[in-house]
N, C-alpha and C positions, 0 to 999 in steps of 0.2 A: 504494500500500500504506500502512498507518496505522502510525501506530510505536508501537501496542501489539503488533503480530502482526512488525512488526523487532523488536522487543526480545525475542519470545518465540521468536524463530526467531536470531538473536545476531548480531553482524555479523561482516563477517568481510572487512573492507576492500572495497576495488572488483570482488573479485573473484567476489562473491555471498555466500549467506549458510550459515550451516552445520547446516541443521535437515533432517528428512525431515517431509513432512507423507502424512497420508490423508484421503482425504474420507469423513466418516463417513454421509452421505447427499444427495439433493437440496439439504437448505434452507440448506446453508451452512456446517456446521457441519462441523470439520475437527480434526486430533488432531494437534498441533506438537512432535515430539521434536527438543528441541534442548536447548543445554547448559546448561538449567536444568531439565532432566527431560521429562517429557510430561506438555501440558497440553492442554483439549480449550478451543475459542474456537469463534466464531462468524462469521464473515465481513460485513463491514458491506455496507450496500447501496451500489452504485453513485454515485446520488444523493451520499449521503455526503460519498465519498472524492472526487468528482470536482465537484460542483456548490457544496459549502458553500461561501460568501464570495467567489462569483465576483460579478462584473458582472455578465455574462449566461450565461442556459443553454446556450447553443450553445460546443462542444469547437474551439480550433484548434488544426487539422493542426499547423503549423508547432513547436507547444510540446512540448518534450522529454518534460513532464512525465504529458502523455499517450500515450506508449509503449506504457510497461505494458499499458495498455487496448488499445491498437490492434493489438499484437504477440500478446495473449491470445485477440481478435477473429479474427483472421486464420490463428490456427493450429484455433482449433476450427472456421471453416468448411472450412482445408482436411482438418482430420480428419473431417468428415463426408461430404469430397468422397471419401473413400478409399471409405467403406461406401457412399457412393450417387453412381457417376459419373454419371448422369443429372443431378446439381444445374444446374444453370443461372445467368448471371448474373441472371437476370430475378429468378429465385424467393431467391437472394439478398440482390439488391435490395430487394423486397420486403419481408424481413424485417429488415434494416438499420433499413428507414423503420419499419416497427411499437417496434421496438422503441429506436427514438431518440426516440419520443412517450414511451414510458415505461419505461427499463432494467429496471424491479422486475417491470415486469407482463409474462411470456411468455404469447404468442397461443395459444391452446386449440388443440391438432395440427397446432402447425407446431415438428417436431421440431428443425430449426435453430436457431430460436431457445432 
């Protein structure tokens, strides 16, 4: 997360933060009432938050700092497993690797992604 959207969502110790948010559609864009009022921000890309000023493009497991991402990943496939038990590892798979060539770009009718 960037600490423009911590600081507009307020902190609030280890214990998480104190804002509600909504999405206000697809591209990112999301509405942060928090206790500087509501404000409407933009969600930065992937890319950004996660690759700026590394060595290299490749994410390791091991790093705390990639949580967020992996815990965010992992709950929207199993909520997509709810609407469609048929998912499969395979077709999971699948979309993992598509979309590790390039976070920003989702594959044309592959609703997982």
């Amino acid at each position: 997360m960037d600490q423009q959207l911590k600081d507009l969502m307020g902190e609030r110790g280890t214990k998480g933060r104190k804002a509600d948010i909504t999405f206000l559609d697809g591209s990112g864009r999301i509405e942060v009432k928090g206790p500087g009022g509501v404000r409407e921000y933009t969600l930065k890309p992937l890319k950004e938050l996660y690759a700026a000023g590394t060595d290299s493009p490749s994410v390791n497991p091991e790093d705390d700092k990639y949580m967020p991402l992996f815990l965010g990943i992992e709950g929207s496939i199993a909520a997509y497993y709810e609407d469609e038990p048929g998912l499969t590892d395979g077709m999971v798979g699948l979309t993992l690797d598509q979309l590790a060539m390039d976070p920003d770009s989702v594959p044309a009718g592959d609703e997982l992604a």
